[in-house]
DRENRO-335698 format. One record per residue (C-alpha): residue number from 1; residue in three letters; x, y, z. Coordinates in steps of 0.2 Angstrom, whole numbers, m for minus. Layout:
<recs>
- k|r|X|Y|Z
- NUM|ALA|X|Y|Z
...
</recs>
This chain:
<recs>
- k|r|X|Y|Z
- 1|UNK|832|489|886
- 2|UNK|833|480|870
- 3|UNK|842|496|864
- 4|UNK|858|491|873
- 5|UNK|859|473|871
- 6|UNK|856|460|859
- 7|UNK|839|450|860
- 8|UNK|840|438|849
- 9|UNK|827|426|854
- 10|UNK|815|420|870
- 11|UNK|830|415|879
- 12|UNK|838|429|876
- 13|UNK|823|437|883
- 14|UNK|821|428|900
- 15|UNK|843|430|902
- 16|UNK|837|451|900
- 17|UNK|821|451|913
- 18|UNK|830|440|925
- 19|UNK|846|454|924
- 20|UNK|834|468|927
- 21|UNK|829|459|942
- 22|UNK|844|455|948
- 23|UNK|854|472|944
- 24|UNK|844|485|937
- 25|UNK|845|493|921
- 26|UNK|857|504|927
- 27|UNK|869|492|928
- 28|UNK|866|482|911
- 29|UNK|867|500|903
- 30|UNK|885|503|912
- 31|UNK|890|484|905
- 32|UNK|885|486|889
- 33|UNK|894|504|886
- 34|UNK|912|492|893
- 35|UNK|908|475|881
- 36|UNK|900|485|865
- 37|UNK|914|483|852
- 38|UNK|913|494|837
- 39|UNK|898|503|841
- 40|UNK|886|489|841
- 41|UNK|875|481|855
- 42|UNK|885|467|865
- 43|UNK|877|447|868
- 44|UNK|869|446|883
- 45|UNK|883|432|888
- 46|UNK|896|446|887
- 47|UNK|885|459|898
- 48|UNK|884|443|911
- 49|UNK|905|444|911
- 50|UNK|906|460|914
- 51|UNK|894|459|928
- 52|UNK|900|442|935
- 53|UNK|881|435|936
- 54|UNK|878|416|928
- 55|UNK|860|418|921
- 56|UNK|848|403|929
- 57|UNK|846|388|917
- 58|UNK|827|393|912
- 59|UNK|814|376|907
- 60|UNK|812|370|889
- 61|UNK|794|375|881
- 62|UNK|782|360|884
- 63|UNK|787|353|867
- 64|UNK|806|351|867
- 65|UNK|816|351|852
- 66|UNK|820|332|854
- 67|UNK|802|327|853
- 68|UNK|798|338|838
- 69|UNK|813|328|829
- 70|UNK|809|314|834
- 71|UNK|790|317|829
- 72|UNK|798|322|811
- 73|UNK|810|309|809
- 74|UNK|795|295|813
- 75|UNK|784|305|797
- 76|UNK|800|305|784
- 77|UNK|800|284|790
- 78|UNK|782|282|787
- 79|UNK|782|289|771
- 80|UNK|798|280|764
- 81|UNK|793|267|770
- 82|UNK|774|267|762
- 83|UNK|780|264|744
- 84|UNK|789|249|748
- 85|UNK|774|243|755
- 86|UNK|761|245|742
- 87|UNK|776|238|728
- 88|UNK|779|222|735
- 89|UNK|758|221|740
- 90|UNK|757|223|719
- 91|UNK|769|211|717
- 92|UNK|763|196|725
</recs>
């Protein structure tokens, strides 16, 4: 299927199986023969248009973005933090 439409990553991957599941290939071929421009292979979000479907919101992975940034952002404050630290320990 990939050879019709864009996949571009694991959503994009979970918005293609839950089509096939819903419509058949069939149908995803015949959409994305109407929304290809130029040649190329349509987004998935224009495949959905053309068929009139609104693609389930599908569950984040177990570690979200926000708790990886969070996680980062805590380790960048550690070690900015650790210099100050140890300096005014010297300097007392």
């Amino acid at each position: 299927m990939e050879q019709w439409v864009r996949v571009q990553n694991e959503r994009d991957r979970l918005v293609l199986a839950w089509l096939r599941s819903q419509v058949g290939d069939a149908a995803i071929i015949s959409a994305s023969t109407q929304s290809a421009t130029f040649g190329g292979k349509p987004y998935l979000s224009a495949i959905c248009r053309v068929l009139r479907l609104t693609p389930p919101r599908f569950a984040r992975s177990a570690v979200g973005n926000a708790d990886i940034s969070e996680r980062c952002l805590a380790d960048i404050y550690r070690i900015l933090h650790t210099p100050r630290e140890a300096a005014s320990m010297r300097s007392r």
